[in-house]
C-alpha positions as CSV (number, residue, x, y, z in Angstrom):
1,X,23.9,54.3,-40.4
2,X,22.8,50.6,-39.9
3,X,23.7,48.5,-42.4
4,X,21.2,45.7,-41.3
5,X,18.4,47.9,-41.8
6,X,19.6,49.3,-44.5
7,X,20.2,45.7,-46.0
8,X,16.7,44.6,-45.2
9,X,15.0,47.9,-46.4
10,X,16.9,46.9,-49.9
11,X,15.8,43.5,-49.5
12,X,12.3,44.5,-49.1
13,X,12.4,47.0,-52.0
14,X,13.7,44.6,-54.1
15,X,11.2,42.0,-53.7
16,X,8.3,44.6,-53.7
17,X,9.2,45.7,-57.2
18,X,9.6,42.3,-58.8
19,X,6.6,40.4,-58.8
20,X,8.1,37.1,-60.3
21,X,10.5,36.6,-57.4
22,X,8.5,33.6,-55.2
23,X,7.7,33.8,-51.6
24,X,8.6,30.8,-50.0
25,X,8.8,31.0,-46.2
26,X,6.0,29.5,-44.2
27,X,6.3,27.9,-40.4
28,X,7.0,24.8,-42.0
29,X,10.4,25.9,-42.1
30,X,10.8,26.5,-38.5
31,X,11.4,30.0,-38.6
32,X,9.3,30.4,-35.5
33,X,8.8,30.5,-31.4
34,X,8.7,28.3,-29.5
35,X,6.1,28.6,-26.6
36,X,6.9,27.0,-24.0
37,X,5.0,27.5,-20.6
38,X,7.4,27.5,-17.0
39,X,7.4,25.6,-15.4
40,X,7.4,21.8,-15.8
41,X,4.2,20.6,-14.8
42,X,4.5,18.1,-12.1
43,X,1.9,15.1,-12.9
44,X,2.5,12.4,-10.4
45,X,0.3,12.1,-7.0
46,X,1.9,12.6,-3.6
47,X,-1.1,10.9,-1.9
48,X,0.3,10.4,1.5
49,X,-2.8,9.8,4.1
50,X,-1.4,7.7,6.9
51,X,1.7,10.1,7.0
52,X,-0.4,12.7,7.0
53,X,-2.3,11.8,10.0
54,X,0.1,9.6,12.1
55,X,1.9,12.4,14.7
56,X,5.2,12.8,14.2
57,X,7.0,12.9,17.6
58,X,10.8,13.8,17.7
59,X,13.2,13.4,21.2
60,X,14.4,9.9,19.8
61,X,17.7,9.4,21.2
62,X,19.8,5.9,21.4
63,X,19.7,3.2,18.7
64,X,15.7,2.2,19.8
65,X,13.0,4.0,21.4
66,X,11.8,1.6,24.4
67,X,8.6,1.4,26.6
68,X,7.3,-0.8,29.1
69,X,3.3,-2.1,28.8
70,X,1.0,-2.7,31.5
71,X,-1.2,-4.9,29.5
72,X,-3.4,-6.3,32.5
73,X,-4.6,-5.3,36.1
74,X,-5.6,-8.9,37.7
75,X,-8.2,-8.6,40.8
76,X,-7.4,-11.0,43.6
77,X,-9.4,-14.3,43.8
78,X,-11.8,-14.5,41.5
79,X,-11.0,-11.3,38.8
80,X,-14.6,-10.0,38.6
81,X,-15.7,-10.0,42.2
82,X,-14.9,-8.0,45.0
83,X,-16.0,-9.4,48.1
84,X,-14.4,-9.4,51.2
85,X,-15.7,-10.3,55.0
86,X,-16.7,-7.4,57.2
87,X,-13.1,-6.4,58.8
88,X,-11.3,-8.3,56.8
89,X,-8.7,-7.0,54.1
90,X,-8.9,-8.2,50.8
91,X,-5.8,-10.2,48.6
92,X,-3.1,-8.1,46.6
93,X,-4.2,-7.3,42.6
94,X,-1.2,-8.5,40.4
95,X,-0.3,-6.8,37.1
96,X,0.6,-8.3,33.4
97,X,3.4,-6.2,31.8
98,X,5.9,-6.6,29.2
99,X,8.7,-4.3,27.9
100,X,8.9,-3.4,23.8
101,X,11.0,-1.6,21.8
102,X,11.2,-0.5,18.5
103,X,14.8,-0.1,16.6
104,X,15.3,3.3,14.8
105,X,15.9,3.1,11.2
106,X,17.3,5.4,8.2
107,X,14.9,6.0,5.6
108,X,16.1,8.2,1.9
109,X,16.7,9.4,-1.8
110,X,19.2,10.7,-3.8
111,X,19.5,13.2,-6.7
112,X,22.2,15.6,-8.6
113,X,22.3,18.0,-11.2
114,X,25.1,18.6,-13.4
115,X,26.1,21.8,-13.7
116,X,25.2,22.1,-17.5
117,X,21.5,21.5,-16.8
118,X,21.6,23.7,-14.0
119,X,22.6,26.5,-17.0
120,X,20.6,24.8,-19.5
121,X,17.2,25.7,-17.0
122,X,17.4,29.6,-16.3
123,X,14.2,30.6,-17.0
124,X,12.4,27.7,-17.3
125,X,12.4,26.5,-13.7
126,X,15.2,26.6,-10.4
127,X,16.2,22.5,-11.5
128,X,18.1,22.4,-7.9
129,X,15.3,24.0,-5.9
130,X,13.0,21.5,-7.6
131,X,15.3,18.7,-7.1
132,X,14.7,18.9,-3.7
133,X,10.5,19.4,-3.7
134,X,10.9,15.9,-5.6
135,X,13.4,13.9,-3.3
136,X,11.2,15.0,-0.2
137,X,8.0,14.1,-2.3
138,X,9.4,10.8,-3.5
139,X,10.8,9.8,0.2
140,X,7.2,11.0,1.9
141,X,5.7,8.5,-0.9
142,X,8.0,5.6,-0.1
143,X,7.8,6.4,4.2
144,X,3.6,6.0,3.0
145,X,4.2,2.9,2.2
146,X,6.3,1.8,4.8
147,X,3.8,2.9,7.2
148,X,1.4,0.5,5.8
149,X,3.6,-2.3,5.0
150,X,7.3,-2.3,5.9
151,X,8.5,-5.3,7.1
152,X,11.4,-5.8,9.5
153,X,10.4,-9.2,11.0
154,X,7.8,-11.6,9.5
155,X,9.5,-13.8,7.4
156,X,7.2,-16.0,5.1
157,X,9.2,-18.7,4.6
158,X,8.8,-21.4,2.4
159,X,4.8,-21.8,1.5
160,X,3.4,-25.4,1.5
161,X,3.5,-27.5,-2.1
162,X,0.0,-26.1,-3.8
163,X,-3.0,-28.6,-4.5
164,X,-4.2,-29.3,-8.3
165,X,-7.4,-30.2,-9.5
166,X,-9.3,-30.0,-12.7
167,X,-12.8,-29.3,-13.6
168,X,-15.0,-28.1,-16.5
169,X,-15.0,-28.4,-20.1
170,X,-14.9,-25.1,-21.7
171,X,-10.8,-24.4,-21.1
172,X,-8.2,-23.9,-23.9
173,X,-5.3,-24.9,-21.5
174,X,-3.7,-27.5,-24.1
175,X,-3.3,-31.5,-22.9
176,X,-0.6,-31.5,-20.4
177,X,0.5,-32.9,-17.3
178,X,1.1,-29.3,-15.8
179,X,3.2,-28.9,-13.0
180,X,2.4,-25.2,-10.2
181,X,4.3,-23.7,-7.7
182,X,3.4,-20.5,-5.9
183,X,5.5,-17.9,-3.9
184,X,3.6,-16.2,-1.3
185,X,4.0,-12.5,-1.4
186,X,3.9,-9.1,1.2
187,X,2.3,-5.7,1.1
188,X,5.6,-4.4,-0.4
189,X,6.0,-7.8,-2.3
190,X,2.3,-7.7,-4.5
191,X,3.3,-3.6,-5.7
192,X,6.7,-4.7,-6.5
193,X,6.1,-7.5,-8.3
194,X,4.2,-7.8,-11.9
195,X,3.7,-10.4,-14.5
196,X,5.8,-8.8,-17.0
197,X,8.7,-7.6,-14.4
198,X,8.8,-11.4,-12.6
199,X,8.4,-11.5,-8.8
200,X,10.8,-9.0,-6.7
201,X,13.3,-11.1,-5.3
202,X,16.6,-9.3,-3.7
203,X,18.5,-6.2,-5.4
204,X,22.0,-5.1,-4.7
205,X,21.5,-1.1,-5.1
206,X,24.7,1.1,-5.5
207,X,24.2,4.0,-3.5
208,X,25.5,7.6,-4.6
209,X,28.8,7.3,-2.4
210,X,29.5,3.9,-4.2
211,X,28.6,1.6,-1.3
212,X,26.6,-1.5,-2.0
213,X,23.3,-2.8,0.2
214,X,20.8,-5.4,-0.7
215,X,17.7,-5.2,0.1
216,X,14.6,-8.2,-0.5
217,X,11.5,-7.3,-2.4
218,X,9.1,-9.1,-0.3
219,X,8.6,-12.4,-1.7
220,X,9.0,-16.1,0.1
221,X,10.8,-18.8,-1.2
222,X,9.2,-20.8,-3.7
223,X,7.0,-24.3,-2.8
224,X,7.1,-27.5,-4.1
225,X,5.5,-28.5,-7.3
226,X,2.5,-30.5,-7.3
227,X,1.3,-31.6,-10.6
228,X,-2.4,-32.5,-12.3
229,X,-2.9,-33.7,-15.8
230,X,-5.4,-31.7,-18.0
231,X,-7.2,-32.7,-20.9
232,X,-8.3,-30.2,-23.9
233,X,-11.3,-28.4,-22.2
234,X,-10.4,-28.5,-18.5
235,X,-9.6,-26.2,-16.2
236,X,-6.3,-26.3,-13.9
237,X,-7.5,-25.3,-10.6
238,X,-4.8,-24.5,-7.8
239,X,-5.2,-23.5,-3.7
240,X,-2.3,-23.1,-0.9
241,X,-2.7,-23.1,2.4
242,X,-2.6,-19.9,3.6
243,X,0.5,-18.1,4.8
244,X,1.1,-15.6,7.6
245,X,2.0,-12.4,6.8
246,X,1.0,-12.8,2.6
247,X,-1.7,-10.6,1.2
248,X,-0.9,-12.0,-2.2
249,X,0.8,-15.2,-4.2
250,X,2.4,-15.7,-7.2
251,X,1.8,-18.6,-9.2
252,X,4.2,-20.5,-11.8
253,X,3.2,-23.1,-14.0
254,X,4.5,-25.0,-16.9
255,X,5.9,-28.4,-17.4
256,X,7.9,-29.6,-14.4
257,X,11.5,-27.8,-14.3
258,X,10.1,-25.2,-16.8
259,X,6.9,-23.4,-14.8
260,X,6.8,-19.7,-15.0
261,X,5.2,-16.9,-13.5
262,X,1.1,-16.7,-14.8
263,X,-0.8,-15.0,-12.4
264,X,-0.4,-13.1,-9.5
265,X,-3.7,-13.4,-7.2
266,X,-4.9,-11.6,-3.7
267,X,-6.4,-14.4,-2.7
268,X,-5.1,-18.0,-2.5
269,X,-5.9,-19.7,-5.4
270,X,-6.2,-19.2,-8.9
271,X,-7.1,-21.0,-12.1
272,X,-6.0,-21.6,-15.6
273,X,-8.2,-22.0,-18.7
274,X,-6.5,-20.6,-21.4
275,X,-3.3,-21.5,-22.7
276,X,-0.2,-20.3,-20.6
277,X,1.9,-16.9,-21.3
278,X,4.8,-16.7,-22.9
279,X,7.9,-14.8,-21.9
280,X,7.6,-14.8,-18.2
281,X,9.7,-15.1,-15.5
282,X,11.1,-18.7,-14.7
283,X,10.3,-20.3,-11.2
284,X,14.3,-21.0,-10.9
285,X,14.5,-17.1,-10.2
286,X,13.5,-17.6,-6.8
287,X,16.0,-19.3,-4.5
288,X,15.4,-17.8,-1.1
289,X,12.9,-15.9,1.2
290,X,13.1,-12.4,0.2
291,X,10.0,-11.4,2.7
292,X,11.7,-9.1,5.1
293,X,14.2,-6.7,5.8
294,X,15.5,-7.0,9.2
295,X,18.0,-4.3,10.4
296,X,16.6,-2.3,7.2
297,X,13.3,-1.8,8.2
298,X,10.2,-1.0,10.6
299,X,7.4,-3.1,10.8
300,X,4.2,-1.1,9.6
301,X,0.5,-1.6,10.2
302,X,-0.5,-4.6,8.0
303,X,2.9,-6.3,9.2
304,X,2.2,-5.4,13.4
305,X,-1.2,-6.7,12.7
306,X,-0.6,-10.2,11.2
307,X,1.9,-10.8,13.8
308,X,-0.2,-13.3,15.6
309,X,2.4,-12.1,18.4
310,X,0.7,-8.5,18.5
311,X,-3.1,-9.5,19.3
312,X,-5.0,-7.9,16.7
313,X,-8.0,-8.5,15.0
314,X,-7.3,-10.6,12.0
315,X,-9.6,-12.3,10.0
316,X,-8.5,-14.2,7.2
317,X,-11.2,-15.5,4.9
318,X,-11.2,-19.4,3.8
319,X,-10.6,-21.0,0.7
320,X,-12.8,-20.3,-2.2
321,X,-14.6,-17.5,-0.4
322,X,-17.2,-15.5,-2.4
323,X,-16.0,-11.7,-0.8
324,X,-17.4,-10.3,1.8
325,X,-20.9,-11.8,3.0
326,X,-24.2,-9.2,2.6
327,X,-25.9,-9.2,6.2
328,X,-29.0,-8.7,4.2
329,X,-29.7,-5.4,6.6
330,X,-27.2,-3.1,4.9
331,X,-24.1,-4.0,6.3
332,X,-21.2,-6.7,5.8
333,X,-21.1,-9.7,8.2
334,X,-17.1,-10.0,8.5
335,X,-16.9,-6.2,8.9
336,X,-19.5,-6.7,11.5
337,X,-17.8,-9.3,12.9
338,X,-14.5,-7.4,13.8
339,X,-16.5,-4.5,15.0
340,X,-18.1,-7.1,17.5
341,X,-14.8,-8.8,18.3
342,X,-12.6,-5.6,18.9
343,X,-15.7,-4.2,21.6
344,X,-15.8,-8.1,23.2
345,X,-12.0,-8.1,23.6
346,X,-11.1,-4.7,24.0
347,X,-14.0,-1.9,24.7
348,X,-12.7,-0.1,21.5
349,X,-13.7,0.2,18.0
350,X,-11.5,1.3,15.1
351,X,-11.8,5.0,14.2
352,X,-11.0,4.5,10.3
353,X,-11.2,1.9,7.5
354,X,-8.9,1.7,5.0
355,X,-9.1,-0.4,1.5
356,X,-8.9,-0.5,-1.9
357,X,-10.8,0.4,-4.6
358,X,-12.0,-3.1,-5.8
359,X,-13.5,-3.5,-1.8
360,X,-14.8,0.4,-1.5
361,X,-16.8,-1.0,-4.8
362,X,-17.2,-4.9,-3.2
363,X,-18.7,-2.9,0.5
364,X,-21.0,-0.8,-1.7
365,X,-22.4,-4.0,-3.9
366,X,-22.7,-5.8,-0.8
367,X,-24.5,-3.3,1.5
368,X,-27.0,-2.2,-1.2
369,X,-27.4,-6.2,-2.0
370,X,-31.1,-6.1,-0.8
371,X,-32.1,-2.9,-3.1
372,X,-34.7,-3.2,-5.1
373,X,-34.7,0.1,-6.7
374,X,-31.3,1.6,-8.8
375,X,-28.9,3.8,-6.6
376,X,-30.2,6.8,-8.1
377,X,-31.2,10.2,-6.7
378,X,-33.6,12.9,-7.8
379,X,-31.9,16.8,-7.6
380,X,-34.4,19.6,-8.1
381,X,-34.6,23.3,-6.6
382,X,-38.3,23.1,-6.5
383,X,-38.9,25.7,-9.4
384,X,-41.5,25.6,-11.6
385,X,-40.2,24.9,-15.2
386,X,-37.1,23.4,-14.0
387,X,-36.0,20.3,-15.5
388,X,-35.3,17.5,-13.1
389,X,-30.9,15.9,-12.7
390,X,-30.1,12.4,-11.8
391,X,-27.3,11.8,-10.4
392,X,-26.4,7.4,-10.8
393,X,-24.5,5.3,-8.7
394,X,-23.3,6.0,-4.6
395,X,-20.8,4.7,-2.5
396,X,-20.6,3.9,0.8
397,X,-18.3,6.2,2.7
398,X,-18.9,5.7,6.5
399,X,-19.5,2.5,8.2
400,X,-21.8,2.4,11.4
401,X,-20.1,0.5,14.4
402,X,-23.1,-0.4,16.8
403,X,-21.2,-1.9,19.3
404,X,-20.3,0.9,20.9
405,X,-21.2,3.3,24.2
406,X,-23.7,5.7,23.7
407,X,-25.7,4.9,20.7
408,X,-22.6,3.9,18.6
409,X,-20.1,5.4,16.0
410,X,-19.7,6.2,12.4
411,X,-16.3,5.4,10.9
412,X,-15.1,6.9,7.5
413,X,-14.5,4.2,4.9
414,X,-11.3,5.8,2.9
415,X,-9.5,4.5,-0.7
416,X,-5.7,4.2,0.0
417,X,-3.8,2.6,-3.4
418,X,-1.6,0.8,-1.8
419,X,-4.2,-1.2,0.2
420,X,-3.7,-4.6,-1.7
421,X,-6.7,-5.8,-3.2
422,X,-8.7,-8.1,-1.3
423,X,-7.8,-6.8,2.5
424,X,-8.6,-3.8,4.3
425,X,-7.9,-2.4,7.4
426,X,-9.8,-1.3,10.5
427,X,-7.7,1.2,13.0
428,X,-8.1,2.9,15.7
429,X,-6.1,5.8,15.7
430,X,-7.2,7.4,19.6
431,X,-8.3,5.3,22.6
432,X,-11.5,5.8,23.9
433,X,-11.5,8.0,27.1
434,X,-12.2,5.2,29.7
435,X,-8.9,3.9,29.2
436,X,-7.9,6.0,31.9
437,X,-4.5,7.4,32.6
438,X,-3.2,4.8,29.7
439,X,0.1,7.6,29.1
440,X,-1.1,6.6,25.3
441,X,-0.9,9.5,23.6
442,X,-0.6,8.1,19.9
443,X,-1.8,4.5,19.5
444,X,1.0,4.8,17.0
445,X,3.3,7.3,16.1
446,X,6.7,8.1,14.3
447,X,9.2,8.3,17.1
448,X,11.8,10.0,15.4
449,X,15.5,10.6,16.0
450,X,15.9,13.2,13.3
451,X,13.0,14.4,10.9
452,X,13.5,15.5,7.5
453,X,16.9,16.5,6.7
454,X,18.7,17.6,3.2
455,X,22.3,17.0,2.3
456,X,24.1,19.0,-0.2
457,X,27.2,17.0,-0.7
458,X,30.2,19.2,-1.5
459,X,31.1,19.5,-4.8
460,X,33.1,16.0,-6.0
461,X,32.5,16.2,-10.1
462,X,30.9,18.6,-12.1
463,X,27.2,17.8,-10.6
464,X,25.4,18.9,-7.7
465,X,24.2,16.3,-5.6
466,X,21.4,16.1,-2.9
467,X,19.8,14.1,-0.6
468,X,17.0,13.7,1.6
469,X,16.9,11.1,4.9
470,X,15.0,11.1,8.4
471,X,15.7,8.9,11.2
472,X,12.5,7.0,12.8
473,X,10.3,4.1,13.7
474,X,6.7,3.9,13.4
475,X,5.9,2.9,17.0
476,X,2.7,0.9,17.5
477,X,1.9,1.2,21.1
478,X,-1.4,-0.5,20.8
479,X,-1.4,-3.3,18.4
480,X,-4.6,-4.7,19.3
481,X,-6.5,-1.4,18.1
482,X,-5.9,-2.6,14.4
483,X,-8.5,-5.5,12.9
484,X,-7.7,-7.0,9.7
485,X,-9.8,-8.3,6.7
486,X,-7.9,-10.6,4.1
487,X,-8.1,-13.0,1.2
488,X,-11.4,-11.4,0.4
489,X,-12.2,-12.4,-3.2
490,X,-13.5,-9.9,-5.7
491,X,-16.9,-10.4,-5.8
């Protein structure tokens, strides 16, 4: 005998004989399943190109991995001519060189579980196993970007006082007598910093052992104020000269001793027409340069390139620049213009471009400037009855490098997100073959003391925690095989 069953099978007699009694239950009173699917679904990119393709090289032993360049082989007398006397023997050849080395740092992220949600997952997913996928994921993402812009040693300083003027007669910006100061930003400065999150200054981050370390955001100290009085209609206009190392500036304005943060620009200027933002981060917040992380960091590619110290291509557009220049025979005259410059100087040309979306979309405008006809193309299969597809728009996706041995070279032009706006990148990632017994492998590698490692600390509370670390240095043997476009505007 069951007396649930028998219960219900009462239940259900009783209910089937009496027609007034009222049937109530529907799913709005969550009597019901729920479906949920297993597992989580992981939707966040782990876009990692230049990790992808820069070798990783372990061996790294010491606190630095150290090399010595050859940089020069000087001919005697005059450098480009051989001659010599009949029995006669000609002068000694003497040699540039200079030693380098590149400091090995500690790179990570942290995670735990408590041992409830450990429980509280069975059969949804393994939370510890993917715990771990997502600290390797996350630290991959954050050793991207410090591939492309760490900075361990160019500080930005203190940018110079901006210069004001005013012009038109459309504006909103209320009479004032306004007063600007701008803060020159890195690569890691423009993506940490927003307008409604202020400029990234310094932060003092308590690790998972309890230990304190500070590390800067990549911003410089703040200028000077200059100030300009506006009437009703004008426009505030402001430039600074530019700074090494910035790819972007910040700009305060306000009344003097009140200006705060109203644009953020990858280029260096900006202008005000409307009236100002409310809300915003105060230019008292910034007290110091914040630029660079010394002892914390490696330098990446942007930063090795606007070294002025490292010889590579750099090519920072003026002032008031209207973007990249149409050559008027499908092609870009600054991008043609490094391609030159890297063959003149060094008998290489880069093997990749990297940018961002606003210049993959600039290049493309540009290069098809002299169109007369719609970037569209005609698809058909050539049957009979068939209708016709057209398929709009293009991009340009490979730049031709004529300045090259042997007819030239095509390089792939490639989107990378955290390309700031407004620069891009040229790089050579091989030598060509006739540098000859150059012992370059990589033009730039990780050297690495220890790859990828996990930590499962032992069990302190009732949580599991994890981490992830590697040990490394991106070392850039060549420096001069990476050209640089900046300040480009958008247009």
């Amino acid at each position: 005998m069951n007396p649930t069953q028998d219960t219900l099978a009462l239940m259900k007699a009783s209910l089937g004989g009496d027609q007034d009694i009222t049937k109530t239950i529907t799913t709005a009173n969550g009597l019901v399943a729920y479906d949920l699917q297993v597992p989580a679904k992981n939707l966040y990119p782990v876009f990692t190109p230049l990790r992808n393709r820069i070798p990783r090289v372990g061996g790294g032993t010491g606190v630095a991995t150290n090399w010595r360049v050859v940089n020069s082989i000087v001919g005697s007398g005059f450098d480009n001519q051989a001659w010599i006397p009949e029995g006669q023997r000609s002068g000694r050849m003497s040699y540039g060189t200079a030693p380098k080395a590149a400091n090995y740092v500690t790179i990570g992220e942290e995670d735990s579980v408590t041992f409830e949600a450990e429980s509280a997952g069975r059969t949804f997913e393994d939370v510890r196993a993917t715990m771990a996928t997502r600290l390797l994921q996350k630290l991959m993402l954050k050793e991207e970007n410090a591939i492309l812009g760490g900075n361990a040693s160019l500080q930005l300083g203190v940018p110079t006082a901006p210069t004001l003027s005013q012009s038109g007669t459309t504006g909103t910006l209320p009479a004032a007598t306004y007063s600007v100061i701008v803060v020159a930003l890195t690569q890691e400065g423009y993506y940490n910093s927003s307008l409604s999150n202020g400029v990234a200054t310094s932060k003092t981050v308590t690790g998972a052992d309890g230990a304190t370390y500070t590390i800067n955001g990549g911003s410089s100290n703040k200028s000077s104020n200059t100030t300009q009085a506006i009437t009703l209609g004008q426009i505030l206009n402001a430039t600074v000269p530019l700074v090494t190392g910035a790819v972007a500036y910040a700009w305060y304005v306000g009344t003097a001793g009140s200006e705060t943060l109203q644009a953020i620009t990858t280029v260096n200027s900006a202008s005000f027409a409307t009236p100002l933002a409310t809300s915003r981060q105060a230019a008292t917040a910034i007290t110091a340069d914040c630029s660079a992380n010394p002892g914390l960091a490696f330098d990446g590619l942007l930063t090795t390139a606007l070294n002025p110290a490292n010889q590579a291509y750099v090519n920072v557009l003026a002032t008031g620049n209207s973007g990249l220049t149409s050559s008027n025979r499908g092609s870009c005259v600054e991008i043609d213009s490094m391609l030159q410059t890297m063959w003149d100087k060094y008998q290489l040309s880069p093997t990749v471009i990297y940018c961002n979306s606003q210049e993959i979309k600039n290049i493309t405008n540009k290069v098809m400037a002299s169109a007369t006809g719609t970037l569209l193309r005609y698809n058909g299969d050539g049957q009979k009855n068939q209708p016709y597809a057209i398929v709009a728009g293009g991009v340009v996706d490979s730049y031709y490098n004529p300045f090259m041995p042997d007819g030239g070279q095509i390089i792939p032009v490639k989107i990378h997100p955290k390309v700031p706006p407004g620069t891009l990148i040229g790089w050579c990632e091989q030598l060509p073959m006739y540098y000859q017994n150059n012992e370059v492998q990589n033009v730039a590698e990780m050297k690495l003391r220890r790859d990828y490692y996990s930590i499962d600390w032992p069990v302190r509370t009732r949580q599991y925690e994890s981490g992830v670390y590697a040990e490394g240095v991106l070392a850039v043997y060549a420096t001069f095989a990476i050209g640089i476009i900046s300040n480009i505007a958008n247009a």
